[in-house]
C-alpha positions as CSV (number, residue, x, y, z in Angstrom):
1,X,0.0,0.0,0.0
2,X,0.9,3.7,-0.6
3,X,2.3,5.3,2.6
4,X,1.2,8.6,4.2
5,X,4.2,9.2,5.2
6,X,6.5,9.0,2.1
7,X,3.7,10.6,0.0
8,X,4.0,14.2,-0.9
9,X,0.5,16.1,-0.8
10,X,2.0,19.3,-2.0
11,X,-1.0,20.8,-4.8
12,X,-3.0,17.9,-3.8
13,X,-6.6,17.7,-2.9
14,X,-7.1,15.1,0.0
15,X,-10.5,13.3,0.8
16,X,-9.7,12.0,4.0
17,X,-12.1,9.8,6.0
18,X,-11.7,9.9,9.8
19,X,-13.6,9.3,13.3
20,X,-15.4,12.2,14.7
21,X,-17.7,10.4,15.7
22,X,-17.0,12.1,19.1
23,X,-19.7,12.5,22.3
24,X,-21.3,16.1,22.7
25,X,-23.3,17.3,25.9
26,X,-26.7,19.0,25.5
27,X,-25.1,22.3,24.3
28,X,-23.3,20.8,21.2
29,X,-19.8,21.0,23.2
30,X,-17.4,18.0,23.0
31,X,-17.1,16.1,26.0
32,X,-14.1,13.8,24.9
33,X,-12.4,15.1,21.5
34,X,-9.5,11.6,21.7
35,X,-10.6,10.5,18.2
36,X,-10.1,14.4,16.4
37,X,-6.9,14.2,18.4
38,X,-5.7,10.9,16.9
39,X,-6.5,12.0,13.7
40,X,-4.4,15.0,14.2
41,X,-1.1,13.6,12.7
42,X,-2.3,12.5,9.2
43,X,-4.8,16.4,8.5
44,X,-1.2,18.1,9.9
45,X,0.5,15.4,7.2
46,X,-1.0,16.6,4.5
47,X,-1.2,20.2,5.4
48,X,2.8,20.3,5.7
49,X,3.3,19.0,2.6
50,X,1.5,21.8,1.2
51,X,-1.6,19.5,0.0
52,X,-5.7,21.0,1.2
53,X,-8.0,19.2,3.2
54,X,-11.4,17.6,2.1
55,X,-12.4,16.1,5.9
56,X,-15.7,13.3,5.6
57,X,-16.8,11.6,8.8
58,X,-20.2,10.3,10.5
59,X,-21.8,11.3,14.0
60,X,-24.0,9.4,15.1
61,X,-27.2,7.4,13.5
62,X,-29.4,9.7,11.9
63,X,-30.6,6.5,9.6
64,X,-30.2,8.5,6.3
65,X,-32.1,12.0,7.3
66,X,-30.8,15.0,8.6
67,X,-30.9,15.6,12.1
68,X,-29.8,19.0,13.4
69,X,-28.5,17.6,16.8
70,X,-25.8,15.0,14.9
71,X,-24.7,18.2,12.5
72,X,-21.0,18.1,12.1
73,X,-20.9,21.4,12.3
74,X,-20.6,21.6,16.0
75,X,-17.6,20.6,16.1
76,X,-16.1,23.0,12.9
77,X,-14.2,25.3,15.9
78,X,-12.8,22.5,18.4
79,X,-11.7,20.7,15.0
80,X,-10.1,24.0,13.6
81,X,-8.3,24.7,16.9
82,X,-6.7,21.7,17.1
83,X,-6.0,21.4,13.7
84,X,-4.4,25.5,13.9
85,X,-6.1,26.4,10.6
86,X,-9.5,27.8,10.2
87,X,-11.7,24.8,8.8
88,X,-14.6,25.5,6.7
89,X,-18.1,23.8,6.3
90,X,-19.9,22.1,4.1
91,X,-23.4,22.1,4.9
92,X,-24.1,19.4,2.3
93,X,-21.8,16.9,1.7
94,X,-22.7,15.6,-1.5
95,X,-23.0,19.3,-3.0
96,X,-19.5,20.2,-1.7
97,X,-17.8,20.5,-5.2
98,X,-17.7,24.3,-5.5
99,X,-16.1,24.6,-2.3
100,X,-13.7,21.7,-2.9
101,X,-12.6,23.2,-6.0
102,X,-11.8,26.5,-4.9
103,X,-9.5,25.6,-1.6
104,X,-5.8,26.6,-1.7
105,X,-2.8,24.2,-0.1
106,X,-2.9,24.9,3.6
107,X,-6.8,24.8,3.4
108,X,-9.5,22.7,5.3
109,X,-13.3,21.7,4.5
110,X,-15.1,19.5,6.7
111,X,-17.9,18.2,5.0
112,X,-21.3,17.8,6.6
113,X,-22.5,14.4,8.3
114,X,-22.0,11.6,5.6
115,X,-24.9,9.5,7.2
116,X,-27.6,12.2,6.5
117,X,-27.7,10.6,3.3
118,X,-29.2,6.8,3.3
119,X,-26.2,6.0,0.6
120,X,-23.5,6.7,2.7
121,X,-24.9,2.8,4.7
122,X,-26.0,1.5,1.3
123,X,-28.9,0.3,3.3
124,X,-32.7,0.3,1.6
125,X,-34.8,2.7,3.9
126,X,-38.8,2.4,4.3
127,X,-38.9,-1.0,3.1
128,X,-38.7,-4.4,5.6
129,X,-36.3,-7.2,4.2
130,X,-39.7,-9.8,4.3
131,X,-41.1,-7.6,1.4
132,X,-41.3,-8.8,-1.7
133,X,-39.1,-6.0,-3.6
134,X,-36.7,-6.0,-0.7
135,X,-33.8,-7.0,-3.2
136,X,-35.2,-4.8,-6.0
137,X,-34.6,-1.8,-3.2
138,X,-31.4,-3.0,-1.9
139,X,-29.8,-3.4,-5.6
140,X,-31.2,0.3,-6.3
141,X,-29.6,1.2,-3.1
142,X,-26.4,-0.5,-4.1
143,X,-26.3,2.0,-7.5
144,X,-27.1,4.7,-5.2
145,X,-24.4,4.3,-3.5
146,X,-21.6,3.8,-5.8
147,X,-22.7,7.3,-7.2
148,X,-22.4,8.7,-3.9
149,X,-18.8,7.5,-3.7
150,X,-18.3,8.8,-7.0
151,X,-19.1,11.9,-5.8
152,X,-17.4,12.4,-2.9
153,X,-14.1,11.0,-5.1
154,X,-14.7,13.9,-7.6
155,X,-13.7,16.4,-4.9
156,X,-9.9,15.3,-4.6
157,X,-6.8,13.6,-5.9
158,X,-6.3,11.1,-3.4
159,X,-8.3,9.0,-1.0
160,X,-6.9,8.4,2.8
161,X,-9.0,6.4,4.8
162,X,-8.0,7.1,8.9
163,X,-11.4,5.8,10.4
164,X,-10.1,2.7,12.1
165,X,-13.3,2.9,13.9
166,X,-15.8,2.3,10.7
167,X,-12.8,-0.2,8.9
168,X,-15.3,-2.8,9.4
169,X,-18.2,-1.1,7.4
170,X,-19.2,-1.2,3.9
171,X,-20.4,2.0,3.3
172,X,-19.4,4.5,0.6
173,X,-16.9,6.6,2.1
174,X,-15.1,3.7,3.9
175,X,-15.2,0.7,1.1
176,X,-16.7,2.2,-2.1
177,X,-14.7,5.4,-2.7
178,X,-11.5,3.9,-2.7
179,X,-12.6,2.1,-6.1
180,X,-12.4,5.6,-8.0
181,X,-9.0,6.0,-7.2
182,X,-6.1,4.4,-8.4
183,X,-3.7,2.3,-6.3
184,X,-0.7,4.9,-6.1
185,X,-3.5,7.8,-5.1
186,X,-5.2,5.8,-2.1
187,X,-3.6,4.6,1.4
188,X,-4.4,4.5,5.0
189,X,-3.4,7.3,7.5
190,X,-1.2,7.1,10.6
191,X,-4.0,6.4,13.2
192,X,-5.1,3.2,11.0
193,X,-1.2,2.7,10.4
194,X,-0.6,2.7,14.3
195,X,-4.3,0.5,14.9
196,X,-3.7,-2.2,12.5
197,X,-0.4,-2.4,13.7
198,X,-1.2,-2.7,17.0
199,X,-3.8,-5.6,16.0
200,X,-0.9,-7.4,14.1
201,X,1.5,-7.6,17.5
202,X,-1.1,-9.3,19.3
203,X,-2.1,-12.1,17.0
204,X,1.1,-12.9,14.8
205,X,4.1,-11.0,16.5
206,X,2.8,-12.4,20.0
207,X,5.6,-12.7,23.2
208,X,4.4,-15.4,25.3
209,X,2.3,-16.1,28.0
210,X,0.2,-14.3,26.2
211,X,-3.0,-13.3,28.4
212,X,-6.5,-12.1,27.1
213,X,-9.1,-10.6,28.9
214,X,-12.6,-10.9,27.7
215,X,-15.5,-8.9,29.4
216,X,-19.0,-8.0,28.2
217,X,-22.6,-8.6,28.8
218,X,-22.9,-11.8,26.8
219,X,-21.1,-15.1,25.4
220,X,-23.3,-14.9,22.5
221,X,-21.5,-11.4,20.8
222,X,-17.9,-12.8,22.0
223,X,-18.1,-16.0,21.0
224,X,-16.1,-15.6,17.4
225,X,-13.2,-13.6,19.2
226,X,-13.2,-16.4,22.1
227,X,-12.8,-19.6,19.5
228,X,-10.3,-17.6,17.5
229,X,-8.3,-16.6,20.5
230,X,-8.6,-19.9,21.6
231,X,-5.8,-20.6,19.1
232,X,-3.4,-18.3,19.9
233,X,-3.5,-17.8,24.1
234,X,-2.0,-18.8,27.2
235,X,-4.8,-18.1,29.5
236,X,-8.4,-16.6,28.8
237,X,-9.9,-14.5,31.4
238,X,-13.9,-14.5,30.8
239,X,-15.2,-11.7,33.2
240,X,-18.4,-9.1,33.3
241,X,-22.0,-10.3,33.2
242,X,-21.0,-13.7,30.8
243,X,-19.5,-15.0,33.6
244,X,-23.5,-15.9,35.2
245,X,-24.0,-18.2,32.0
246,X,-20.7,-20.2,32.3
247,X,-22.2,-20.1,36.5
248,X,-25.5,-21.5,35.7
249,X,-24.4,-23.7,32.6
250,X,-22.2,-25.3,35.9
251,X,-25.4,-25.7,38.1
252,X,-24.8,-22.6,40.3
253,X,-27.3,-20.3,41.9
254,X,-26.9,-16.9,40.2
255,X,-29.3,-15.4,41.9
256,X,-30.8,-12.1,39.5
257,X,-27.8,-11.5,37.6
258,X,-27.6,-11.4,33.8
259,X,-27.6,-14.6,32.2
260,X,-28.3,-16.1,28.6
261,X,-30.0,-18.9,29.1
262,X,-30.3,-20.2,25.6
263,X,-26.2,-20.2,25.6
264,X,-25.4,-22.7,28.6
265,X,-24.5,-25.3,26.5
266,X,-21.9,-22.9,24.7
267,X,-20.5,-21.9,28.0
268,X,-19.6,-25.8,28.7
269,X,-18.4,-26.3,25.1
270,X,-16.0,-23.4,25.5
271,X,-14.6,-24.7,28.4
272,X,-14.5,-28.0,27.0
273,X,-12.5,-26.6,24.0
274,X,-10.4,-24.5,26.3
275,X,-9.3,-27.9,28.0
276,X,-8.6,-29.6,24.9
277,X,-6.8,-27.0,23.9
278,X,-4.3,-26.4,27.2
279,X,-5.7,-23.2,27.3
280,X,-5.8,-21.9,31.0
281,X,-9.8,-20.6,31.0
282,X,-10.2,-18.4,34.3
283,X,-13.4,-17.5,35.6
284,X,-14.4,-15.4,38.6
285,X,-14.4,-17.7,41.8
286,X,-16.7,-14.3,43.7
287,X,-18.8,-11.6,43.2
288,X,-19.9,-8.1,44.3
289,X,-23.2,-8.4,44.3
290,X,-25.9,-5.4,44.8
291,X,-29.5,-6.0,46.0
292,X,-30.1,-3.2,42.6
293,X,-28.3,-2.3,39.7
294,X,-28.0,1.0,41.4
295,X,-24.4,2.7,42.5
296,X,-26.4,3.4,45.7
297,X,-27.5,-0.6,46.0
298,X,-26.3,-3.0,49.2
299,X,-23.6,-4.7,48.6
300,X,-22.8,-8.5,49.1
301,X,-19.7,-10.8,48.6
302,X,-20.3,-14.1,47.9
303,X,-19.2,-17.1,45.8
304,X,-19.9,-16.7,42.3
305,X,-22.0,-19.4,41.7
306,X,-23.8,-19.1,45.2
307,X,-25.4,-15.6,44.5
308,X,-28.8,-15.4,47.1
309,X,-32.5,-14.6,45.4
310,X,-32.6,-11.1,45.3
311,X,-28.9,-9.8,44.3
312,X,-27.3,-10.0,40.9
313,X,-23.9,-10.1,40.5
314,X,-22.0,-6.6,39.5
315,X,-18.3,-6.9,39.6
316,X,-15.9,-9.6,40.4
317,X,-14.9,-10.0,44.8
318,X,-11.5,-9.8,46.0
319,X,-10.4,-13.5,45.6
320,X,-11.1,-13.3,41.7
321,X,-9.1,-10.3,41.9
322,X,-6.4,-11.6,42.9
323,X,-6.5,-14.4,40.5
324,X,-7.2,-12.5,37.2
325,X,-4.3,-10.3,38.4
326,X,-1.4,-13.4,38.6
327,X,-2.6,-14.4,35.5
328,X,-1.9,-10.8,34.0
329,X,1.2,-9.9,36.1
330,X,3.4,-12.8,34.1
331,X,2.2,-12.1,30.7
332,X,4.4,-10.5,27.4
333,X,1.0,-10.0,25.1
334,X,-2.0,-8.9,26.9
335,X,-5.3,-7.8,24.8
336,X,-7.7,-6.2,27.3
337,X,-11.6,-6.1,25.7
338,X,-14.6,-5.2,28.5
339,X,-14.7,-4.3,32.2
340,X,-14.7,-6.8,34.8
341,X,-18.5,-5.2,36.4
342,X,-20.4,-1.8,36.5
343,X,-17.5,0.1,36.7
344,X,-19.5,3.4,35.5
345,X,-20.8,2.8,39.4
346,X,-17.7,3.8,41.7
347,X,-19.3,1.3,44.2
348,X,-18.6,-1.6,41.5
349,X,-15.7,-0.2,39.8
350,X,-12.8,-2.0,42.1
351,X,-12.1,-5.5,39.8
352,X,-12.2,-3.4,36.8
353,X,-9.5,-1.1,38.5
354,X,-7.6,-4.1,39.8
355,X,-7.3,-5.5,35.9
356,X,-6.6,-2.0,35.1
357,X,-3.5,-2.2,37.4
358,X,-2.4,-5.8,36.6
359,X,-2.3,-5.0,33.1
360,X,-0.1,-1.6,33.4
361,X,2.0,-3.1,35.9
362,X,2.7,-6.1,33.1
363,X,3.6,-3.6,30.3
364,X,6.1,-1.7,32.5
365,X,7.7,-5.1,33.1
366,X,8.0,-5.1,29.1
367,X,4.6,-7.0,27.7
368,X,2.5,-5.4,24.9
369,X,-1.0,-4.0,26.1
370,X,-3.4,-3.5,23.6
371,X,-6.9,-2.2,25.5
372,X,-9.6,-1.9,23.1
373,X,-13.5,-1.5,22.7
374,X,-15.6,1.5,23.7
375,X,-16.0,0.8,27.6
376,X,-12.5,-0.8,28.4
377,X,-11.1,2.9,27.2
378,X,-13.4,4.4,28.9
379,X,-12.2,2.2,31.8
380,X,-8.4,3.1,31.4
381,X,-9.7,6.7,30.6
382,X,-11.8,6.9,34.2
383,X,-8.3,5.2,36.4
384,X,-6.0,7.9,34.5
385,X,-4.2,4.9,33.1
386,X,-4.7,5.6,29.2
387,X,-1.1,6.2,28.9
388,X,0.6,3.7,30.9
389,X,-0.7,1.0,28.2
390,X,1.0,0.4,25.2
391,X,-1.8,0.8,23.2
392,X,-5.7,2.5,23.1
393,X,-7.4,1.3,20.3
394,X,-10.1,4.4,18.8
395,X,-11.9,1.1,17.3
396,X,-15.0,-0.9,18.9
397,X,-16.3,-3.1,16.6
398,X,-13.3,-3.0,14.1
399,X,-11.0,-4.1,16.6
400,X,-13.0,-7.3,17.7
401,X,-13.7,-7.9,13.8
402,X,-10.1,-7.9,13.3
403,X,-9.0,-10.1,16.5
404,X,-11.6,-12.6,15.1
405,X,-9.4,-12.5,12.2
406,X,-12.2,-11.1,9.6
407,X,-11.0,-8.8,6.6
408,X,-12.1,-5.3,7.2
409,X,-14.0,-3.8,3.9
410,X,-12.4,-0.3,4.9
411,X,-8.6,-2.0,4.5
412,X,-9.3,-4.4,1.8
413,X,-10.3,-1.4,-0.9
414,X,-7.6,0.1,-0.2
415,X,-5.1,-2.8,-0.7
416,X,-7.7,-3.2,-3.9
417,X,-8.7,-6.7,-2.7
């Protein structure tokens, strides 16, 4: 692939696709600008070399309409101040050729939300996939789309696509536009550089023991990153509300807390697999439990599979603690995806914290740390720990598409694949 960083942008138009898909409060202010920071890097890039900015990115799901509160143009100042240049606006991003056209090197335009328009998802709207002309819509949508792409391509020269975050999606800006440039004029930025990179140490470049930690609601939306990790690690820490299923699928009392109950017999054939596999499977042995899911509920610490009528379990207890920790302490390659409980609750926030520690303590000792999905950086970012990690991930569901080993549609047009 072309490379940012030996390509000169000087007279250049760039269309660049990033991730600003950032959260705003009630009064349109950003409350957490870390994905316009990491794209910071590649816009100054470009800029350097002399080359103008075309800027494209999503907020949000308006489902192909416009919707004033997910307008892009909110953040046109916090983007231009970190940038240093005065960024302009497209309110339309489809009818953004004039402006395109006339910017001078050194110049920015950030086009207006791409997912106002139903194209930019490629999905059908108004119509339900069990009617009859579903496909009919969906191949009309398809054409729709490509034209989309084609018109977002007509505003520059070359294509860089820095949206780690949407890598996984096939929408126009991500997976179509890259067709209507040619292989020398189309490359990924530093951020997706630095992300796939990351992605690549921990499942071919891995250091052993290599430990991953696995939290989340449910079995069921983990399950392809479990069996494909099951391949490549030392020990598997399964922690967060899955943790009831594996406890019930056992014949423990769980008590109210979360549990998929069509899934038990996945839970045993996990650990069956882990076992045939040497892999070292570690569950949580105890529980903080509350009598609410409530910050303010009663607490209760109690075996994990011994959880009374009435309390649900809400983060791990001191002895699983303990446990998860010796199993992170020793490791060379740790990939950290979920909390270990409520941690958005300060009262159930302490095993989170305790993995938190384990795994920064590990990568001082010289292991690789890659902490990725929305609420484990949100976890690292609430500890103050972000930076004692070896690596953030901007990415949610790209990154756990790409640890199951799937090719992302984003990445694949570019390599022209």
């Amino acid at each position: 692939m072309t490379n940012v960083t030996n390509y000169n942008f000087a007279g250049k138009k760039a269309l660049v696709r990033v991730d600003f898909n950032v959260p705003l409060n009630d009064k349109g202010q950003i409350t957490d600008d870390t994905r316009i920071r990491g794209a910071l890097p590649t816009l100054k890039k470009i800029l350097g070399d002399g080359g103008s900015l075309i800027i494209m990115s999503h907020m949000g799901k308006p489902k192909g309409k416009v919707v004033p509160s997910l307008s892009l143009k909110q953040i046109v100042d916090a983007v231009s101040e970190r940038l240093g240049v005065k960024v302009q606006f497209a309110p339309d991003c489809a009818k953004a050729a004039d402006q395109a056209a006339a910017l001078k090197p050194g110049e920015a335009l950030l086009l207006e939300n791409l997912r106002f328009y139903p194209e930019e998802e490629g999905k059908p709207v108004g119509i339900d996939k069990t009617d009859p002309k579903y496909d009919e819509a969906k191949a009309e949508m398809k054409k729709r789309q490509k034209e989309f792409a084609k018109t977002l391509a007509s505003y520059a020269d070359v294509y860089v696509n820095d949206a780690f975050g949407t890598a996984h999606r096939k929408h126009a800006s991500t997976a179509v536009v890259a067709d209507y440039f040619d292989k020398d004029n189309k490359m990924v930025g530093l951020l997706m550089e630095k992300e796939l990179k990351a992605v690549d140490n921990v499942l071919t470049n891995i250091k052993r023991p290599f430990t991953a930690i696995m939290g989340g609601s449910k079995v069921s939306t983990k399950i392809g990153i479990i069996e494909n990790l099951m391949e490549k690690v030392d020990n598997l820490i399964l922690c967060g509300g899955m943790t009831y299923t594996f406890m019930k699928a056992m014949g423990g009392k769980i008590g109210n807390s979360i549990c998929e109950n069509d899934k038990l017999d996945l839970a045993l054939d996990i650990m069956k697999k882990a076992k045939e596999k040497g892999v070292n499977l570690v569950l949580g042995v105890d529980s903080v439990c509350g009598d609410s899911f409530s910050n303010d509920a009663k607490t209760l610490v109690c075996a994990s599979n011994e959880i009374p009528d009435g309390w649900e379990g809400l983060d791990i207890g001191p002895k699983t603690r303990e446990i998860f920790a010796n199993a992170i302490k020793g490791a060379k390659t740790i990939l950290w995806n979920g909390p270990a409980g409520v941690f958005e609750f300060d009262t159930f926030d302490k095993g989170s914290r305790a993995i938190a520690d384990a795994v920064v303590e590990a990568t001082k000792n010289g292991a690789f740390s890659l902490v990725g999905g929305g609420d484990s950086v949100a976890c690292v970012n609430k500890f103050g720990l972000a930076d004692q990690v070896s690596y953030v991930s901007t990415g949610g569901g790209a990154l756990l598409e790409a640890i199951e080993g799937k090719v992302l549609p984003g990445v694949a047009a570019i390599k022209g694949e």
